[in-house]
C-alpha angles and dihedrals in degrees: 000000000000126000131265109241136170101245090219100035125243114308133046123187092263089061100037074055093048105048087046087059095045083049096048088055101057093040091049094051095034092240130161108225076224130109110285131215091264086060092043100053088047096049087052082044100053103038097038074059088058103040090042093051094050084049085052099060097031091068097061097219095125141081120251083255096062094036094062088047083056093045092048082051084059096057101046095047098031083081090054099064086052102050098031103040112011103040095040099046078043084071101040098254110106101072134012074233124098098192086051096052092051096043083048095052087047090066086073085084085065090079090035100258114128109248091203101051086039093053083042095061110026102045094032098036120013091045095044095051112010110183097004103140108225092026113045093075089206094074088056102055114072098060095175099059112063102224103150128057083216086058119103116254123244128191089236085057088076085075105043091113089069101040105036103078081049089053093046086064100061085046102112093041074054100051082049109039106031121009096052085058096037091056095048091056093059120095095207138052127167104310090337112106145161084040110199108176111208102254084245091073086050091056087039100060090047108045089047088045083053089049085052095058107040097048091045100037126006098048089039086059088042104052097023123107086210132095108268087237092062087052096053093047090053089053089051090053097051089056085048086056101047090033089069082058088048109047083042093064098030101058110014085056095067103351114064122104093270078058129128134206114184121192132210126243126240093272085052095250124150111214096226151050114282095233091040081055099045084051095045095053106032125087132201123203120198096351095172098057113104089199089056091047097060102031088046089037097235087308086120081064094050098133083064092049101048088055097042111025094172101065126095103256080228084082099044100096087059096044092043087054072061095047094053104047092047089052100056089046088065104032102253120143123242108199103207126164139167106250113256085052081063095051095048085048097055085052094057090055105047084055086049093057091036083087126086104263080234091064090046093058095045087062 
């Protein structure tokens, strides 16, 4: 099996210019590209509310009423501890220390995802090869819903349109319960085969999996006044919640109509730059919003993150101002929306795709 290469290396003029300038930035106001003390305090926020609210209603002092306030509370805030502190310390960016950033990215197995396959295959696949059909094992995944034009075509596909909102919001209970399990059974990722995983990640995902379940559902259904049937439905309602975050970030980022796919050739070279790639195929919605920026994580930057991975997502609204105006010097094009722009966007194109690839080129 050859290996995937960018056909002109890493870096293009465009991007030696870019990364002077984003240097430049930080040097100029004396910044770290670190967390600062604005991110910090939002990432304790965010996850004391979750953790408070899982106290709350563990200690069955509430009415039904109240304990379905605080488990709407989980699944607002449950996202959070992915994209502001796990994502972000899974990159390096979080901490100067090395020891914070891993003990940050393994909070992930607080809302049941599995810190090491998700580092695996984020920071060594999806980075390396974002949108490349037949490498960016994302794409790959969701089988049901059509997002690539490289992605066989299924007759259920016809009514994606339709599904698809209702299976976004099973996504986190998808990412849990099914994905996790799903990566660490391919044999091949990116460049990366074949994968052998140390037998300490496999007791890993387990045992964490088991924790999961028994802090969100098991004791719930122990120490609750309440019918084990209310308490699933509120953890299925908490997945509902955080699965609309994480849609958002899993599909407007790279799979929306204004979307590329790229392909490699038959000697596995991509025509491009990679950072002219990462900026071709990666979209941004409300970039400017600081509210955005904190409850997506910096995922409404993404543009900025793609190109510059270790840097706190906190800094991205500046050093995408940068990577705006050195795009358009050099003709390049930046992709932005609001977000619900996005949204509407994403559904255009899965109605787009709903369509046998035969009748699209007939037309």
């Amino acid at each position: 099996m050859k290996k995937i290469r960018f056909l002109h290396g890493t870096h293009s003029d465009f991007s030696r210019e870019l990364d002077k300038r984003v240097k430049a930035y930080f040097r100029e106001n004396n910044l770290s590209p670190y967390a600062n003390t604005e991110m910090i305090f939002v990432s304790v926020l965010f996850t004391l509310l979750y953790l408070g609210a899982y106290a709350l209603i563990i200690s069955n002092r509430f009415s039904p009423g109240y304990m379905l306030l605080f488990t709407v509370v989980m699944g607002i805030t449950s996202p959070s501890i992915f994209l502001n502190l796990a994502h972000t310390a899974g990159h390096k960016a979080f901490s100067r220390s090395k020891r914070i950033n891993k003990l940050l990215l393994n909070s992930l197995e607080l809302i049941g995802m599995n810190a090491y396959i998700f580092e695996y295959l984020h920071n060594r696949v999806h980075h390396s090869f974002t949108s490349i059909e037949g490498a960016d094992v994302i794409v790959e995944e969701l089988s049901l819903i059509r997002l690539s034009e490289n992605q066989p075509y299924q007759k259920i596909h016809s009514r994606q349109v339709w599904y698809a909102p209702f299976l976004y919001m099973l996504f986190s209970i998808i990412l849990v319960f099914s994905m996790d399990f799903q990566l660490f059974k391919r044999k091949r990722m990116g460049n990366i085969f074949p994968v052998n995983h140390p037998r300490k990640a496999y007791i890993s995902l387990y045992i964490f999996k088991l924790f999961y379940v028994l802090y969100t559902l098991v004791i719930p259904m122990i120490v609750l006044s309440v019918a084990w049937w209310q308490v699933l439905l509120a953890f299925l309602m908490m997945h509902a919640i955080s699965s609309f975050f994480f849609a958002c970030v899993g599909v407007l980022n790279h799979q929306i109509d204004e979307s590329l796919f790229p392909s490699f050739d038959e000697e596995g070279y991509i025509h491009d730059f990679q950072k002219n790639h990462e900026l071709a195929v990666t979209i941004d919605f409300s970039p400017d919003s600081k509210l955005a920026t904190y409850f997506f994580g910096g995922f409404n930057t993404h543009v900025a993150h793609h190109l510059f991975p270790e840097i706190c997502h906190c800094h991205y609204p500046v050093v995408t101002r940068i990577i705006q105006q050195t795009a358009a010097e050099y003709g390049l094009s930046y992709k932005s929306f609001t977000l619900w722009g996005a949204i509407r966007s994403h559904m255009r194109y899965l109605k787009r795709l709903s369509v046998p690839p035969s009748v699209q080129t007939a037309h």
